[in-house]
Backbone as XML, in Angstrom:
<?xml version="1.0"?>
<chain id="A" units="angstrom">
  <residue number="1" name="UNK">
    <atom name="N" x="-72.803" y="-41.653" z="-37.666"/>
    <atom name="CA" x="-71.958" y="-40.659" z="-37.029"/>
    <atom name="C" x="-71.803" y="-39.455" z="-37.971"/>
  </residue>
  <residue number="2" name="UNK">
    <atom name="N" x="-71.913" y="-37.763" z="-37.184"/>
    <atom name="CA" x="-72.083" y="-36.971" z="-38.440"/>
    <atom name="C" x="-70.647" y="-36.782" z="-38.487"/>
  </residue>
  <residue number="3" name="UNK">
    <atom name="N" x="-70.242" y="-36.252" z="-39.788"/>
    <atom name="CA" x="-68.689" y="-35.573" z="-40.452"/>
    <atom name="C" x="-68.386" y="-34.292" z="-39.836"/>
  </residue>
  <residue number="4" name="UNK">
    <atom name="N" x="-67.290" y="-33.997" z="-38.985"/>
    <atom name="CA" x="-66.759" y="-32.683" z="-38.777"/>
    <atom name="C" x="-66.701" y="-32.152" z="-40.306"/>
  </residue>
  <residue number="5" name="UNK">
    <atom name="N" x="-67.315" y="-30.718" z="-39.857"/>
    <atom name="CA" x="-67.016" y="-29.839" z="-41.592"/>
    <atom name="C" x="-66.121" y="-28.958" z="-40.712"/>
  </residue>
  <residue number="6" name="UNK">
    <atom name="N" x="-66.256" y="-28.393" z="-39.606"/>
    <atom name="CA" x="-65.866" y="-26.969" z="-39.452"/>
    <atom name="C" x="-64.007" y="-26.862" z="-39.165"/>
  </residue>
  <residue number="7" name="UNK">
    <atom name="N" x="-63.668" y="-25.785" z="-39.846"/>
    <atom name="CA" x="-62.465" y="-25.647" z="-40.353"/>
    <atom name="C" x="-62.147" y="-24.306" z="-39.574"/>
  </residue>
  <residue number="8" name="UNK">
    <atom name="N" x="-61.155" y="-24.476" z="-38.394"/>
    <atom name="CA" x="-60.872" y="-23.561" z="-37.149"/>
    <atom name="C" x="-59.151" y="-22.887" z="-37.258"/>
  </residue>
  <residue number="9" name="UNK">
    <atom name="N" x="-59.611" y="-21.822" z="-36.514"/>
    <atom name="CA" x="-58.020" y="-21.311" z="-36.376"/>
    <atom name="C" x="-57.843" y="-20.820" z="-35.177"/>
  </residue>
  <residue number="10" name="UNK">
    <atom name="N" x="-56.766" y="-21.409" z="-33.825"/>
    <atom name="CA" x="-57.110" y="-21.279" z="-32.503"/>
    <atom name="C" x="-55.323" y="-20.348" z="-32.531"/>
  </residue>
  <residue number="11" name="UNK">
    <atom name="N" x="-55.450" y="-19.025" z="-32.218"/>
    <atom name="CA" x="-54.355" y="-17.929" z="-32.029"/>
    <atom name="C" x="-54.427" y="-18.044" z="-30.322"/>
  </residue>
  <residue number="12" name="UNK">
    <atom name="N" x="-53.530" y="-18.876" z="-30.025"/>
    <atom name="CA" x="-52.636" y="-18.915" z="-28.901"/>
    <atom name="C" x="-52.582" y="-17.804" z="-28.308"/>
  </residue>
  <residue number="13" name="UNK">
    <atom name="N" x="-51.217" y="-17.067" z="-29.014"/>
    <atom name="CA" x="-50.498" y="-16.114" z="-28.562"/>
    <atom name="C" x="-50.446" y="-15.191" z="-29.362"/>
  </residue>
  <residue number="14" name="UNK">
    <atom name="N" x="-50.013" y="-13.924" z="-29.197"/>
    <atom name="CA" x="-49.666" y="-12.633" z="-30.286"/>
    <atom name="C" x="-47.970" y="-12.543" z="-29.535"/>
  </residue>
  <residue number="15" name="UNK">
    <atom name="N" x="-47.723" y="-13.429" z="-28.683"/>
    <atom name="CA" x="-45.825" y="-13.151" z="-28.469"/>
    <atom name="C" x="-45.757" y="-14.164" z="-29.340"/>
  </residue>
  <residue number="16" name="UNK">
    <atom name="N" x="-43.954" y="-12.838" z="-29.982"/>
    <atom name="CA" x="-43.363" y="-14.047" z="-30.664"/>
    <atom name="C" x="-41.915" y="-13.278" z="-30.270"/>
  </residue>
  <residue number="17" name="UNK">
    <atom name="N" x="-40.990" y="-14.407" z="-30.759"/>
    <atom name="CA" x="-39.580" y="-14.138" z="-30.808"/>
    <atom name="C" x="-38.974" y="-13.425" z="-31.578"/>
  </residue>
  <residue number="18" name="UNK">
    <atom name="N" x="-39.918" y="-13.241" z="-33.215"/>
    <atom name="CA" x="-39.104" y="-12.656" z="-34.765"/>
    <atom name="C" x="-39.770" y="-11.430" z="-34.707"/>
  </residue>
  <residue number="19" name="UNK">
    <atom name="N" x="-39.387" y="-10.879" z="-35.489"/>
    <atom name="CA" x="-39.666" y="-9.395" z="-35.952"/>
    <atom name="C" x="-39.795" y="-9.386" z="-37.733"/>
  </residue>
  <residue number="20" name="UNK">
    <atom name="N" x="-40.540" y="-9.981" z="-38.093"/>
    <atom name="CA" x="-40.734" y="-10.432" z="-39.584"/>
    <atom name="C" x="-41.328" y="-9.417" z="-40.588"/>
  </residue>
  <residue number="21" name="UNK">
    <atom name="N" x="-41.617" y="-9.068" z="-41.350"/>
    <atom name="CA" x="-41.792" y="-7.703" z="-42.120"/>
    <atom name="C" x="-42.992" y="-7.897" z="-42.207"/>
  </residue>
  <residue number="22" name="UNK">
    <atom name="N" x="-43.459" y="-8.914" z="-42.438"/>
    <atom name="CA" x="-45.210" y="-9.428" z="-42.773"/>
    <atom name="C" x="-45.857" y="-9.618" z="-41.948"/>
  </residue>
  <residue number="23" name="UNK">
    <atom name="N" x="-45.409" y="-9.821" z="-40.859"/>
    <atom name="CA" x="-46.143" y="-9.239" z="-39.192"/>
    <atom name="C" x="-45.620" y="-8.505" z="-38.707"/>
  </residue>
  <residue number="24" name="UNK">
    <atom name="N" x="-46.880" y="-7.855" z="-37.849"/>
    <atom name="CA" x="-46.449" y="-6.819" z="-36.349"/>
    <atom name="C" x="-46.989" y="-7.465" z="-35.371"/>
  </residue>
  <residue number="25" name="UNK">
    <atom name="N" x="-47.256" y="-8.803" z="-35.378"/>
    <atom name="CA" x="-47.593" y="-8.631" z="-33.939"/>
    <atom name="C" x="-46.810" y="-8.998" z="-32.907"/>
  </residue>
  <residue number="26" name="UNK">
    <atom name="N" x="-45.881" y="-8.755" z="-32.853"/>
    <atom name="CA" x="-44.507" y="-8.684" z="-31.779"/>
    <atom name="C" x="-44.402" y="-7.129" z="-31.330"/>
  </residue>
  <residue number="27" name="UNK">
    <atom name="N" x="-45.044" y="-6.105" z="-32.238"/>
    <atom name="CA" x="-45.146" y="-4.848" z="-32.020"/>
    <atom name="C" x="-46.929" y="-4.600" z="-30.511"/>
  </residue>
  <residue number="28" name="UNK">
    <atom name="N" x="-47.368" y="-5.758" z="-30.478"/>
    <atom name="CA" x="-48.409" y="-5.388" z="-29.219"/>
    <atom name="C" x="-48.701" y="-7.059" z="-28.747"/>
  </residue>
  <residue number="29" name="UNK">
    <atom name="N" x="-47.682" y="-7.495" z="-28.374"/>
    <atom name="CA" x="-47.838" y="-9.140" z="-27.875"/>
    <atom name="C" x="-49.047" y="-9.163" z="-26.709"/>
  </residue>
  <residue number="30" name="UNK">
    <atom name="N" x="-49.471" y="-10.038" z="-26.614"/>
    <atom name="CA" x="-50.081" y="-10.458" z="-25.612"/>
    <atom name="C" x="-49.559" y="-10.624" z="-24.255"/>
  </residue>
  <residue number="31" name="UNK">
    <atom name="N" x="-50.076" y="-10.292" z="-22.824"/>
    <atom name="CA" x="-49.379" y="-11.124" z="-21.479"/>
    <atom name="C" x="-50.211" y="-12.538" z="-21.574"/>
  </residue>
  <residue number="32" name="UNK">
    <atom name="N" x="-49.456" y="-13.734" z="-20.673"/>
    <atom name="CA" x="-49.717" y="-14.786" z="-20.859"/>
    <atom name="C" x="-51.333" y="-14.952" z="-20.063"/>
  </residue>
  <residue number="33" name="UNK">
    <atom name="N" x="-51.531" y="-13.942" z="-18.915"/>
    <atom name="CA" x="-52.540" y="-13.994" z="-18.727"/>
    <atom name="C" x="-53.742" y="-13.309" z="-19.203"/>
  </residue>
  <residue number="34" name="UNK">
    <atom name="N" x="-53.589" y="-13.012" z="-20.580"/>
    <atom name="CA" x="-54.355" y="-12.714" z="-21.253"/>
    <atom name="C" x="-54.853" y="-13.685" z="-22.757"/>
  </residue>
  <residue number="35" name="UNK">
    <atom name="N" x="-54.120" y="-14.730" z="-22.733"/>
    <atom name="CA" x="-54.161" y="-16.053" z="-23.278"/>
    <atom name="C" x="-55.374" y="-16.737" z="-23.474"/>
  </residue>
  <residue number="36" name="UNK">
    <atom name="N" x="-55.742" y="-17.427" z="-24.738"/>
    <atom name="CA" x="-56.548" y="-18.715" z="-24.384"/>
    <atom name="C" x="-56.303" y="-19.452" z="-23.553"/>
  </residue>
  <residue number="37" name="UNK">
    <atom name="N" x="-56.935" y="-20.017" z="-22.900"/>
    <atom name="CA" x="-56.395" y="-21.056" z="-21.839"/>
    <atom name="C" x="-57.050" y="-22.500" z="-22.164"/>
  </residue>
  <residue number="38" name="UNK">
    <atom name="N" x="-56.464" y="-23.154" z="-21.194"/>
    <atom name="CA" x="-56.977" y="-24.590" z="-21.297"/>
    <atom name="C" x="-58.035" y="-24.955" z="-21.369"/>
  </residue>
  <residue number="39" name="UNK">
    <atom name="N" x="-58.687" y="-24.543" z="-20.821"/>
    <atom name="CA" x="-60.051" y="-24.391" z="-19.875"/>
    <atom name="C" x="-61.047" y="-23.924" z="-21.156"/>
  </residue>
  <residue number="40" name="UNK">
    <atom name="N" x="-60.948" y="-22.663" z="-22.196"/>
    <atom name="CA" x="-60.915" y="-22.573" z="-22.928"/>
    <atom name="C" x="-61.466" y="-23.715" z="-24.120"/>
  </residue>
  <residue number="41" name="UNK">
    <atom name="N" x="-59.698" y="-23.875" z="-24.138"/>
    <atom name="CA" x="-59.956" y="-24.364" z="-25.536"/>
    <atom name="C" x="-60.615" y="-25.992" z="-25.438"/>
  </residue>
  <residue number="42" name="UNK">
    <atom name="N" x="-61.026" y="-26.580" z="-24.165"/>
    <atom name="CA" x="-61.986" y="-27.647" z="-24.040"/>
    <atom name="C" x="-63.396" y="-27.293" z="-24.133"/>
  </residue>
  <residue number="43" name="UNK">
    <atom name="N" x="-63.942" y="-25.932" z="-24.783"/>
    <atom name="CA" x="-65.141" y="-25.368" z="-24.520"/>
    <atom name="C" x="-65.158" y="-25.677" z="-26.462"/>
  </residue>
  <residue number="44" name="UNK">
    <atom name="N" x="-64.265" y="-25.784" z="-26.767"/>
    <atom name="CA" x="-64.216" y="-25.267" z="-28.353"/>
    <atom name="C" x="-65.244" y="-26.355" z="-29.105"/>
  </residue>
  <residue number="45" name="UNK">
    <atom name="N" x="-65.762" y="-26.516" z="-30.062"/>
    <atom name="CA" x="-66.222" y="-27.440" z="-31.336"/>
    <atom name="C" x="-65.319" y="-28.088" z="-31.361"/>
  </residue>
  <residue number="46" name="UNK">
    <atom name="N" x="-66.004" y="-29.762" z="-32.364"/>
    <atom name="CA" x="-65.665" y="-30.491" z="-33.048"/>
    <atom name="C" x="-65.187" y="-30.003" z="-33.654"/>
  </residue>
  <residue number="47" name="UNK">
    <atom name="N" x="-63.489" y="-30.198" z="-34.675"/>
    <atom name="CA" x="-63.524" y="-29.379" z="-36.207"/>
    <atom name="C" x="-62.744" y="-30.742" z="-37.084"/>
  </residue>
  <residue number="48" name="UNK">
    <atom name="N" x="-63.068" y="-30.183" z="-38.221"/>
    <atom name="CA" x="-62.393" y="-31.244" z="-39.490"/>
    <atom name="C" x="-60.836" y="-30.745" z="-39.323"/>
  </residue>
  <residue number="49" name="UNK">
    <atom name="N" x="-60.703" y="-29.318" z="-39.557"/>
    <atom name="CA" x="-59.201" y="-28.657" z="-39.344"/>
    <atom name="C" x="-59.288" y="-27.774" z="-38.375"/>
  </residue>
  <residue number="50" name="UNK">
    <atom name="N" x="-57.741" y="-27.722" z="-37.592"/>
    <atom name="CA" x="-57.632" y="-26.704" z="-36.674"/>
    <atom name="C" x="-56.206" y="-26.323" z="-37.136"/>
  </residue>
  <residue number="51" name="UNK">
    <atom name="N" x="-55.616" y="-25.120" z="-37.374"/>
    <atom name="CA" x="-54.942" y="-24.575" z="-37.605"/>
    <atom name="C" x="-54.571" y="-23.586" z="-35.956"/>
  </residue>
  <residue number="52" name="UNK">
    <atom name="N" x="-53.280" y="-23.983" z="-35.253"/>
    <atom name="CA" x="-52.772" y="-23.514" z="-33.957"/>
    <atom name="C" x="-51.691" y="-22.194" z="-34.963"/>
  </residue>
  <residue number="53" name="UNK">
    <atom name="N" x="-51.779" y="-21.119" z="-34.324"/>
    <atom name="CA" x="-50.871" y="-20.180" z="-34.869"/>
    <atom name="C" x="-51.084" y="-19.072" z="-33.414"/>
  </residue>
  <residue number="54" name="UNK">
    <atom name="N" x="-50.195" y="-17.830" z="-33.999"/>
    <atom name="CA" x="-49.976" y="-16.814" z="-33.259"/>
    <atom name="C" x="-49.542" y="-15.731" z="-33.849"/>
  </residue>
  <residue number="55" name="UNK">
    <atom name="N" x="-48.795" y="-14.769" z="-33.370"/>
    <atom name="CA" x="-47.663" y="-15.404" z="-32.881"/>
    <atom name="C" x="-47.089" y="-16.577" z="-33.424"/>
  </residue>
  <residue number="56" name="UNK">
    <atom name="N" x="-45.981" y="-16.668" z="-32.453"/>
    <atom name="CA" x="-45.276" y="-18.274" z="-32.509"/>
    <atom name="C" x="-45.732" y="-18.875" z="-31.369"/>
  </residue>
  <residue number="57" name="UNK">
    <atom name="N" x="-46.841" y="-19.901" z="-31.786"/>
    <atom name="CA" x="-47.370" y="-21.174" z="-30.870"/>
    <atom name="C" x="-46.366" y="-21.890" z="-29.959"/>
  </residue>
  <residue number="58" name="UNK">
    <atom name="N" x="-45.039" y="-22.051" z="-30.333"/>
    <atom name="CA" x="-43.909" y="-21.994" z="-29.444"/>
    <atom name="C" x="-43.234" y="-21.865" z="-28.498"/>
  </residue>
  <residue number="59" name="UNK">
    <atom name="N" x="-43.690" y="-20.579" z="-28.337"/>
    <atom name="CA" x="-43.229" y="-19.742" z="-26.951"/>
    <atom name="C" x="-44.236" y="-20.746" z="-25.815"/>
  </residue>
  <residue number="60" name="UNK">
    <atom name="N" x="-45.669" y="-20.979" z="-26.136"/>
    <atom name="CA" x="-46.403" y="-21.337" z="-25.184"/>
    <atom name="C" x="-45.877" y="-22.695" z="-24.289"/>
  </residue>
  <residue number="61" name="UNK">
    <atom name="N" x="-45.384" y="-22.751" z="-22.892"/>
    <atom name="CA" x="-45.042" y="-23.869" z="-22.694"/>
    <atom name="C" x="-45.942" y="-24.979" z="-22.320"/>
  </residue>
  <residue number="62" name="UNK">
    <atom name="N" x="-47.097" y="-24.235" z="-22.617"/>
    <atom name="CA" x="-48.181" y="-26.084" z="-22.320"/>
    <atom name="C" x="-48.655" y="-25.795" z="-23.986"/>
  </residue>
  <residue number="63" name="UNK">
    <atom name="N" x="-48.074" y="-25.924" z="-24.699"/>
    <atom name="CA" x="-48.448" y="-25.999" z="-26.134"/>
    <atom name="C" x="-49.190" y="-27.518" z="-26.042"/>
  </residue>
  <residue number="64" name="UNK">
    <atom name="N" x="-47.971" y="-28.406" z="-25.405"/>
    <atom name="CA" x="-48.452" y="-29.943" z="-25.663"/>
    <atom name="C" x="-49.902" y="-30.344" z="-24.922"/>
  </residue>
  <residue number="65" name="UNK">
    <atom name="N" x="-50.111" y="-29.486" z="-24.367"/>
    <atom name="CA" x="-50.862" y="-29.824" z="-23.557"/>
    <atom name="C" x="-52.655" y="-29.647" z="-24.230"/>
  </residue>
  <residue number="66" name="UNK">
    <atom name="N" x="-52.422" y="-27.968" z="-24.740"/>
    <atom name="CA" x="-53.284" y="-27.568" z="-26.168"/>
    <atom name="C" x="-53.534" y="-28.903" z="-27.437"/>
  </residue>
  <residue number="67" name="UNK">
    <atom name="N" x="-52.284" y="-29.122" z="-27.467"/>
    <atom name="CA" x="-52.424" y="-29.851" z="-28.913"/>
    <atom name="C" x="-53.087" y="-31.062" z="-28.122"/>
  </residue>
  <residue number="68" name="UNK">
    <atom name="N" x="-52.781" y="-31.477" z="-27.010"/>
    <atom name="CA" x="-53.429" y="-33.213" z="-26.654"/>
    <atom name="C" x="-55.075" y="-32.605" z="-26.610"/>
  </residue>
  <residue number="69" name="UNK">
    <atom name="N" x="-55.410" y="-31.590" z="-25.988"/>
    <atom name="CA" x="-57.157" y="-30.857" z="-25.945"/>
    <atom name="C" x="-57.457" y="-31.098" z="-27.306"/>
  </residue>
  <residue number="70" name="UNK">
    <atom name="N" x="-56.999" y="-30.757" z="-28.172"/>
    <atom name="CA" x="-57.179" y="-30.328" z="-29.607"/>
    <atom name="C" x="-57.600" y="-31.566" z="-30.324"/>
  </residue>
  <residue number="71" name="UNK">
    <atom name="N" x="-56.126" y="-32.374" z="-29.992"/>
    <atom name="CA" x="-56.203" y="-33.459" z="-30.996"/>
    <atom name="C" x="-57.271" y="-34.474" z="-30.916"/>
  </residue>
  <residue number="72" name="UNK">
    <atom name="N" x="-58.588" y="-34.454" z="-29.834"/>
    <atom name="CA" x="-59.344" y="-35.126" z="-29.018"/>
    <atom name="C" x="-60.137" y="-35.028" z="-30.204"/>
  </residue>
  <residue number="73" name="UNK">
    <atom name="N" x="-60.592" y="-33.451" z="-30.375"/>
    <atom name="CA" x="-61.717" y="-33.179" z="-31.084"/>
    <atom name="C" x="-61.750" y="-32.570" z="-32.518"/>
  </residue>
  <residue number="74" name="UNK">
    <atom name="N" x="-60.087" y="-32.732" z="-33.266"/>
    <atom name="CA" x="-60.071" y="-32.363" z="-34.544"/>
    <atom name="C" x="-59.330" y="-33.659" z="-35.598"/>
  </residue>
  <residue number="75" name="UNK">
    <atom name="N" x="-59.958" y="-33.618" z="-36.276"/>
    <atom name="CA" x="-59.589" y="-34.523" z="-37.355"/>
    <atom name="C" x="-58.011" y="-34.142" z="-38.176"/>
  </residue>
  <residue number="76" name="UNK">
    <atom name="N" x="-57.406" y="-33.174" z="-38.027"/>
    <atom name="CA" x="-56.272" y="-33.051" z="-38.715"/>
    <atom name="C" x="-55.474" y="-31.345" z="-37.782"/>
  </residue>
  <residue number="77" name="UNK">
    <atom name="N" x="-54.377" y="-31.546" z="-37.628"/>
    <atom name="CA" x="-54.395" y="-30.333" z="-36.429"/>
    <atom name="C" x="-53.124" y="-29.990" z="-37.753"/>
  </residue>
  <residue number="78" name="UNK">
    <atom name="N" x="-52.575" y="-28.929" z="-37.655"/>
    <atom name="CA" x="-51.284" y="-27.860" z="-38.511"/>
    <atom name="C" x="-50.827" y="-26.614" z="-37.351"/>
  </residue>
  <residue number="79" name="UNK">
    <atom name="N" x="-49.653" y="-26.633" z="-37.241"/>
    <atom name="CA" x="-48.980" y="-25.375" z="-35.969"/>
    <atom name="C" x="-48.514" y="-24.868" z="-37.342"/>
  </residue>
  <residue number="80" name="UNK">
    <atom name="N" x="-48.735" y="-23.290" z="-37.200"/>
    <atom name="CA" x="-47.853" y="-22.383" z="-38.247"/>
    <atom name="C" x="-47.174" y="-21.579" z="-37.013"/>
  </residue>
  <residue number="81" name="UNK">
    <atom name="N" x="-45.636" y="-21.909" z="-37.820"/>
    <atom name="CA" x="-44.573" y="-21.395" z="-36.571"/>
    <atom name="C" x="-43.282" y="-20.612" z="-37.369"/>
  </residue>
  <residue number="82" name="UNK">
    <atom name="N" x="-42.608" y="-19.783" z="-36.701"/>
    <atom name="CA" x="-41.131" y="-19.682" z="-37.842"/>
    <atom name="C" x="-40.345" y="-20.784" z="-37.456"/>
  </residue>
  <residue number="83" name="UNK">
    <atom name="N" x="-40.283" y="-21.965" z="-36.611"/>
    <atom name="CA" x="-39.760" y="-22.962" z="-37.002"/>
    <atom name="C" x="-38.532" y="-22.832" z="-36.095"/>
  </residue>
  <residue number="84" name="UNK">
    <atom name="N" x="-38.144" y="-21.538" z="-34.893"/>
    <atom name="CA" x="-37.108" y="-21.126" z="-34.399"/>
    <atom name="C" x="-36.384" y="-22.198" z="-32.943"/>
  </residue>
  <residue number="85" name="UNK">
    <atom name="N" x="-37.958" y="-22.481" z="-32.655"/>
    <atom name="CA" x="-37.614" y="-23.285" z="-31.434"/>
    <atom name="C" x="-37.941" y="-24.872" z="-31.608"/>
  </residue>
  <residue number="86" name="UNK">
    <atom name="N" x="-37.186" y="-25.413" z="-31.798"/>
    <atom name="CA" x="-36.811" y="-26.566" z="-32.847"/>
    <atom name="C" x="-37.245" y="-27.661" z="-31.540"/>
  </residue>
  <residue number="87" name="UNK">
    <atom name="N" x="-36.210" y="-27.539" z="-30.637"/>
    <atom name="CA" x="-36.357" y="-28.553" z="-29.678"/>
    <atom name="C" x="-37.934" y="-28.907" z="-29.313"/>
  </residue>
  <residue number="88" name="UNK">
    <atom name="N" x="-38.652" y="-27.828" z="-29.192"/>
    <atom name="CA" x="-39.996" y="-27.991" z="-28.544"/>
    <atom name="C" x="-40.837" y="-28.516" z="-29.572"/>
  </residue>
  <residue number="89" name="UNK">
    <atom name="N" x="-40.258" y="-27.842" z="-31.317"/>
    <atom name="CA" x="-41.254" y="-29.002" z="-32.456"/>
    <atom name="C" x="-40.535" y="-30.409" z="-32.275"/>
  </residue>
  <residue number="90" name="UNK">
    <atom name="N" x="-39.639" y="-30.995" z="-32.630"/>
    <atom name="CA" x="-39.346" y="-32.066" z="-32.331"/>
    <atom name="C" x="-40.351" y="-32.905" z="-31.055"/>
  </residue>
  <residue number="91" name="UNK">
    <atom name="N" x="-39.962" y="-32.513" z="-30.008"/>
    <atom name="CA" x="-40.574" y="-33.334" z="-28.983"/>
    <atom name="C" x="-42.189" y="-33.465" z="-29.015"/>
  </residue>
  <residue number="92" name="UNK">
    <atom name="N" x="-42.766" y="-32.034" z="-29.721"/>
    <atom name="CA" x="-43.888" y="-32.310" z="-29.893"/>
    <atom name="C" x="-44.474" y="-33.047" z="-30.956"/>
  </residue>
  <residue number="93" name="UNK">
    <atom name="N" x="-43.597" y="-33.558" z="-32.470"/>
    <atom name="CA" x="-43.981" y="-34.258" z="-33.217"/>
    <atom name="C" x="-43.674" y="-35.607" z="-32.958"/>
  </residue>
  <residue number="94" name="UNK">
    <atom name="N" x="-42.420" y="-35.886" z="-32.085"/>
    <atom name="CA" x="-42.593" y="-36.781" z="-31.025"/>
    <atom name="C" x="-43.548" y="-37.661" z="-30.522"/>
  </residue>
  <residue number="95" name="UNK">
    <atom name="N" x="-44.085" y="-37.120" z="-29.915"/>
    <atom name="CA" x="-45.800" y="-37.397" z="-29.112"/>
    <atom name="C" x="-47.106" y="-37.607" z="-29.702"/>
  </residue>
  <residue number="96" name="UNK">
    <atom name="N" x="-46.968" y="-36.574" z="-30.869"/>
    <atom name="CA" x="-48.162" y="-36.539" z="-32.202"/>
    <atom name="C" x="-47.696" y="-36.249" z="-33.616"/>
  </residue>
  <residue number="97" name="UNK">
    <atom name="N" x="-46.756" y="-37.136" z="-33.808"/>
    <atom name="CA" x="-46.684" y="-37.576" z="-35.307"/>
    <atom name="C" x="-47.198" y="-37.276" z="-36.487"/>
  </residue>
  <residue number="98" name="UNK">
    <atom name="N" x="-49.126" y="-37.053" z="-36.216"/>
    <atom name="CA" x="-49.523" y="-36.733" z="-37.398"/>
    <atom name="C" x="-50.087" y="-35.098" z="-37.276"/>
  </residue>
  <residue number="99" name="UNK">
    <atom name="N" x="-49.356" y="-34.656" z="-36.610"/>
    <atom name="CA" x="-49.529" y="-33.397" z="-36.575"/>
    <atom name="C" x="-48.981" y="-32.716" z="-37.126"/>
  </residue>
  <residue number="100" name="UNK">
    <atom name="N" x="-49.300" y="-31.720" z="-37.989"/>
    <atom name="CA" x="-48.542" y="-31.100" z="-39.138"/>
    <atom name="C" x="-47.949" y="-29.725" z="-38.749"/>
  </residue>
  <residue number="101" name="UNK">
    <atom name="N" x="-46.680" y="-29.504" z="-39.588"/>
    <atom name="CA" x="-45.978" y="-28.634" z="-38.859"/>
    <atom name="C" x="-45.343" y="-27.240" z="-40.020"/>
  </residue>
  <residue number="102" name="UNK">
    <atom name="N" x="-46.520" y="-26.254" z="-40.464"/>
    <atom name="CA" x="-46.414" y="-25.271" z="-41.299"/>
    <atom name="C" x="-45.005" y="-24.234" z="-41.019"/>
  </residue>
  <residue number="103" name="UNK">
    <atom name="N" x="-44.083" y="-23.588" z="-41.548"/>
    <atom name="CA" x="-42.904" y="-23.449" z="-41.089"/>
    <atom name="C" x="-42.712" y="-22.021" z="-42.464"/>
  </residue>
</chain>
């Protein structure tokens, strides 16, 4: 069986909730139908890492739905988030445990 090498970064969204000094991209967000989509991200590679970011990956409400696509075909998944919408990390580390949660 060969080794995933490839090391991915799947940008959701460019909406976010913060206004942070070290980003702008809340200054030209994305509409949702201008999104990766599901459909999408089942087209993607095998990867060793996938790194989910945005934006805040957060806002998206089929996030879980991304991460279950994801987690099929990556060996180690990481959401980089500001950490604001708590309820939705919870429930999603919930479900996938070894999913790592950059903050």
């Amino acid at each position: 069986m060969a080794r995933r090498s490839l090391y991915g970064t799947v940008i959701i969204t460019y909406r976010c909730n913060a206004r942070c000094n070290m980003c702008d991209c809340f200054r030209d967000p994305t509409r949702p139908e201008e999104e990766i989509t599901l459909e999408d991200i089942k087209k993607l590679p095998e990867m060793a890492f996938t790194n989910i970011t945005g934006g805040e990956p957060f806002i998206r409400k089929d996030i879980p739905e991304i991460v279950r696509e994801l987690y099929k075909k990556s060996d180690r998944i990481v959401i980089s988030t500001n950490g604001y919408f708590t309820d939705r990390i919870i429930a999603l580390c919930n479900e996938f445990p070894k999913v790592g949660i950059r903050i």
